[in-house]
C-alpha positions in Angstrom: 49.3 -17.0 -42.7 45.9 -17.1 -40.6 46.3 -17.5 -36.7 46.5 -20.9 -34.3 44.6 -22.1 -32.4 46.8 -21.2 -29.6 47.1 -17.5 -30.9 43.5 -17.1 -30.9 42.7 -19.3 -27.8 45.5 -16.1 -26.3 43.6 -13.3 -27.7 39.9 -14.4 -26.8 41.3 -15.0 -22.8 42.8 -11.3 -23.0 39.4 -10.3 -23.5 38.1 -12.8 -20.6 36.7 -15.0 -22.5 36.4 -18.2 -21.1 36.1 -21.7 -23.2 33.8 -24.5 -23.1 34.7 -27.7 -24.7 31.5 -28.5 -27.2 29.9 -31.8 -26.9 31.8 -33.0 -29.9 35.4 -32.7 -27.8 36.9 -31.1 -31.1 35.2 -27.6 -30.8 35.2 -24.7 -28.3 32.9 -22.0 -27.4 34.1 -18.5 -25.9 31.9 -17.0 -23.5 32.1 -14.4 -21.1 31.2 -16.5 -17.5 29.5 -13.5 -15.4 28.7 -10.6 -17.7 25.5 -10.5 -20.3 24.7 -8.3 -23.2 21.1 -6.7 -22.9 20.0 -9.3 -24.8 21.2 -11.9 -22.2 23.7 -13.2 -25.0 26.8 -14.3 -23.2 28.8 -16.0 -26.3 31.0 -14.4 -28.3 32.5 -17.2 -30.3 31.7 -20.5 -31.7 32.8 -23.7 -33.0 36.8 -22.6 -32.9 39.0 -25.4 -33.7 42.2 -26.2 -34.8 42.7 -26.7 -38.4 44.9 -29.4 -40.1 47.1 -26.7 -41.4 47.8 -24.9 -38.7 45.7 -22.7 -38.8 42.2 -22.3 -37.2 38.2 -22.1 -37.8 35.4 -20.7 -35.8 32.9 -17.9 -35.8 32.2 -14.6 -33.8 29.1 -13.1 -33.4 28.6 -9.2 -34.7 25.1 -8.9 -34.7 25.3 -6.0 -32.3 27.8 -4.5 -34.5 26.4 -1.3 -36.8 27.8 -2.6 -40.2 26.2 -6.1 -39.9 22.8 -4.7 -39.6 21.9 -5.3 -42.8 23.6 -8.1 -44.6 23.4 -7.2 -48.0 24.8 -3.7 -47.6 27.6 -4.9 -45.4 30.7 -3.5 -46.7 33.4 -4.7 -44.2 32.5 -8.3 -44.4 29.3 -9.8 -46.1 31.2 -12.6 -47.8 32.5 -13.7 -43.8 28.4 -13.9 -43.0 27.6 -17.4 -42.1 24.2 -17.4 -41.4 21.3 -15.4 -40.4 22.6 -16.3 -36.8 25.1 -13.3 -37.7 28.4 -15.0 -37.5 31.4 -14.3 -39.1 34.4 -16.4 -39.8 37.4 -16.1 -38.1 39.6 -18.3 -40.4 41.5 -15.9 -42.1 41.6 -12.6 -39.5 44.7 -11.5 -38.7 45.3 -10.8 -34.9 45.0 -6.9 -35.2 41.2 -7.7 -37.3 40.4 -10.1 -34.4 41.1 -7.9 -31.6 39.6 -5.0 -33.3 36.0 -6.7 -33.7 36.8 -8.1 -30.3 37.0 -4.7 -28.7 33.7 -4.0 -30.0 32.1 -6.4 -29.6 32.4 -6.4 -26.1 31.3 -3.5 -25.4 28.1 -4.7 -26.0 28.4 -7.3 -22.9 29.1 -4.0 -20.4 
């Protein structure tokens, strides 16, 4: 079974991650509040939501990550791709794939 809301509302605060109720009142944003990528990017996920199910949607952004690079000769996740904004969906991770993009992820924001 995919992860809560709760579960991944736990795992993004481990990482310091702190969420911002959309305008919508349904969605949340995870964003770190004092560090910036290179970039100046400061989100790390979007549009998370609970799901009817249980379970829960919502996107991370990989763009920094190597295997994203190139879209079409992503191995480790193409079909999670949602848009050129390089997204992926979290709706189906389990906590152990979550963490593991999470870890490197951030260390783009240090």
């Amino acid at each position: 079974m995919s992860l809560t809301f709760e579960q991944v509302d736990k795992i993004f605060k481990e990482y310091e991650l702190m969420p911002h109720m959309l305008e919508d009142g349904k969605r949340t944003e995870y964003s770190f509040q004092y560090k910036k990528s290179h970039t100046g990017k400061q989100n790390v996920a979007t549009n998370v939501s609970p799901l009817m199910n249980g379970g829960v949607r919502g996107y991370i952004y990989v763009g920094y990550l190597e295997e994203f690079k190139f879209k079409k000769d992503s191995p480790a996740g193409y079909k999670y791709i949602k848009s050129a904004r390089e997204h992926i969906k979290i709706n189906d991770m389990s906590a152990q794939e979550l963490r593991g993009y999470l870890d490197r992820i951030v260390k783009y924001y240090e």
